[in-house]
Structure formats: C-alpha cells, structure tokens
C-alpha positions as a Markdown table, in Angstrom:
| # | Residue | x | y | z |
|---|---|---|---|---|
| 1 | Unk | 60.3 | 67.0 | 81.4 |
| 2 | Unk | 56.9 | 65.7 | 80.1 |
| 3 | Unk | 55.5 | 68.6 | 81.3 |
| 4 | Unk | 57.8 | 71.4 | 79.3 |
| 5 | Unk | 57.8 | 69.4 | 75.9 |
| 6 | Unk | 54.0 | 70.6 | 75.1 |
| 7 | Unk | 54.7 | 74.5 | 76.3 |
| 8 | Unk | 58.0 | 74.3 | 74.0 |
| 9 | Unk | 56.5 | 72.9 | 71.2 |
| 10 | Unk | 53.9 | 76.1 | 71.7 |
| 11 | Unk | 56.3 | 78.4 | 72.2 |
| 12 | Unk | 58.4 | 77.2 | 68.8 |
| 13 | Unk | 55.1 | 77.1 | 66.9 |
| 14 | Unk | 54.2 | 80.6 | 67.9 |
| 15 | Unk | 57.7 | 81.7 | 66.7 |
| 16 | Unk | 57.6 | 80.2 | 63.8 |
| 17 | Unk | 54.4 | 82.1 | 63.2 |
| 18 | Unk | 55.6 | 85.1 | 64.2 |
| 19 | Unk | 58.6 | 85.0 | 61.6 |
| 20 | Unk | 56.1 | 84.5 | 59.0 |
| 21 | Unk | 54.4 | 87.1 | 59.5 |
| 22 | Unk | 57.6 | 89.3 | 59.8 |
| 23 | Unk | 57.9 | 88.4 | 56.2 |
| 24 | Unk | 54.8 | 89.5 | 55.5 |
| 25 | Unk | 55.2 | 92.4 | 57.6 |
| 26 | Unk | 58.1 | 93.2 | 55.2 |
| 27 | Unk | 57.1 | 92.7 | 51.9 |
| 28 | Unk | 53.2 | 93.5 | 52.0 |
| 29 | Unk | 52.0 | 95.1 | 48.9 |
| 30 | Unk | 49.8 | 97.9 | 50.9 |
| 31 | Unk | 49.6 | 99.3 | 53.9 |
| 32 | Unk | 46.6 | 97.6 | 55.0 |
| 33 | Unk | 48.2 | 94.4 | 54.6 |
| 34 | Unk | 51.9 | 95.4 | 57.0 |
| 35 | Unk | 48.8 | 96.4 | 59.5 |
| 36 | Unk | 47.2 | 93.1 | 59.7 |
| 37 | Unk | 50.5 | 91.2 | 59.9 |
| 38 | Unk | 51.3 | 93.5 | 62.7 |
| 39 | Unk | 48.0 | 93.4 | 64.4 |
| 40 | Unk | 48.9 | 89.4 | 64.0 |
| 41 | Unk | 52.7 | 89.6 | 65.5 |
| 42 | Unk | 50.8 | 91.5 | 68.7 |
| 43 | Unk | 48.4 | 89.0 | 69.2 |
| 44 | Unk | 50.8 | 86.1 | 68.9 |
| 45 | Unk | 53.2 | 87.9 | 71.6 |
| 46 | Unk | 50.3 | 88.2 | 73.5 |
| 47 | Unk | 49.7 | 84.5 | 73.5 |
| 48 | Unk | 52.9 | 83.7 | 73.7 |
| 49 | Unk | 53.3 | 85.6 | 77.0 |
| 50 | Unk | 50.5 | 84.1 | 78.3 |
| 51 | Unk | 52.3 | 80.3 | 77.4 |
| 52 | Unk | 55.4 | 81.5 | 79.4 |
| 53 | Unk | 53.4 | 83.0 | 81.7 |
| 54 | Unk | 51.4 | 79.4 | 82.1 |
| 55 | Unk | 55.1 | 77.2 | 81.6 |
| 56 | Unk | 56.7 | 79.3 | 84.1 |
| 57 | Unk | 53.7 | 79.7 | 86.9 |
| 58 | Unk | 54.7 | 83.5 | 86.8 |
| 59 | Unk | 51.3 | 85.5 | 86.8 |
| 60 | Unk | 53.2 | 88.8 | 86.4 |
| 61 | Unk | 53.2 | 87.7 | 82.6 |
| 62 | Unk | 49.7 | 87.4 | 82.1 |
| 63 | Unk | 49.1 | 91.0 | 83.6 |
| 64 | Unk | 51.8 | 92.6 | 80.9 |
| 65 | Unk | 50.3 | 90.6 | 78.0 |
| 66 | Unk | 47.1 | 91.8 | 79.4 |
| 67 | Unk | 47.9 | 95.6 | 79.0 |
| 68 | Unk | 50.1 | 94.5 | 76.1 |
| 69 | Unk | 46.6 | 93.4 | 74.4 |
| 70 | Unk | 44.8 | 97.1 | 76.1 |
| 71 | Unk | 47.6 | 98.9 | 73.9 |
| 72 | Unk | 47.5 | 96.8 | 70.9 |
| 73 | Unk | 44.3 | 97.0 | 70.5 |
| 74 | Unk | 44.6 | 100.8 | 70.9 |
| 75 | Unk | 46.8 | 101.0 | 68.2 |
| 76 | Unk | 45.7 | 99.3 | 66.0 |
| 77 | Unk | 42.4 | 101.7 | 65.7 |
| 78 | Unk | 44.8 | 104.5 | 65.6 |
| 79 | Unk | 46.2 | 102.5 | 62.8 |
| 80 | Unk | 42.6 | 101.9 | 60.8 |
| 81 | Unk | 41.8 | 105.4 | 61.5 |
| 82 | Unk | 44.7 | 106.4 | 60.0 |
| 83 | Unk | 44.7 | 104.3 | 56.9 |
| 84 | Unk | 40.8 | 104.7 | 56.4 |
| 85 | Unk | 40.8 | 108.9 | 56.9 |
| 86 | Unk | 44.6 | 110.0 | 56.7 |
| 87 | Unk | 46.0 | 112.5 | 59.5 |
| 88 | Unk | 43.3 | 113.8 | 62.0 |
C-alpha cells in the first residue's frame, strides 16, 4: 500500500496535467499554440506509460511509450513543417 500511494499520486498529477492542457489544446489562439499543447499531452502519456509501466513491473509498457515517443516526435516535425512552410 505504501508502495502504490507515490505512483497514484503520479499518475493523478500527470492527469491533471493532461486535462489542462486539453483545455488548452481546445481553446489556443493559433495553431502553433494547439501544437505545443499536443506535443505536451504526448509527452505526458509517454511518462505516464512509463509510471504504469514502473507501478505495475510490466516492461511491455515502456517499449510502447518508447515507439509512442519515436512517433510523436515524428509528428510533431510533420507538424512544424507544416505550420512553418504549409503543404509540401
């Protein structure tokens, strides 16, 4: 019980921060700002995989947030590319 209370408290954090930036996900005034907050929702899946992953003592979670974080990152230049040149 000890043990879970710290990974819960993580996991509830990195929720929390994941619903704020939903918001601003949702009402950002450009598109550069809904690509942060997305670029930010990836990252806090991707740690908060890798707390399950840790609670649970299942490493099959860190390899998906692993190629979870390959393909976000991917994207996200897609993304830049996008917003910096327009269509290719």
């Amino acid at each position: 019980m000890i043990v879970a209370l710290p990974f819960a408290v993580g996991a509830l954090a990195l929720l929390g921060f994941i619903l704020v930036c939903m918001i601003r996900l949702s009402i950002g005034p450009t598109a550069a700002d809904r690509a942060v907050a997305l670029d930010t929702i990836n990252t806090l899946v991707v740690a908060t995989m890798v707390l399950l992953g840790a609670a649970f003592n299942l490493v099959v979670l860190l390899d998906v947030a692993l190629v979870y974080a390959l393909l976000s990152y991917v994207g996200t230049l897609y993304i830049a590319r996008y917003l910096e040149r327009g269509l290719p």
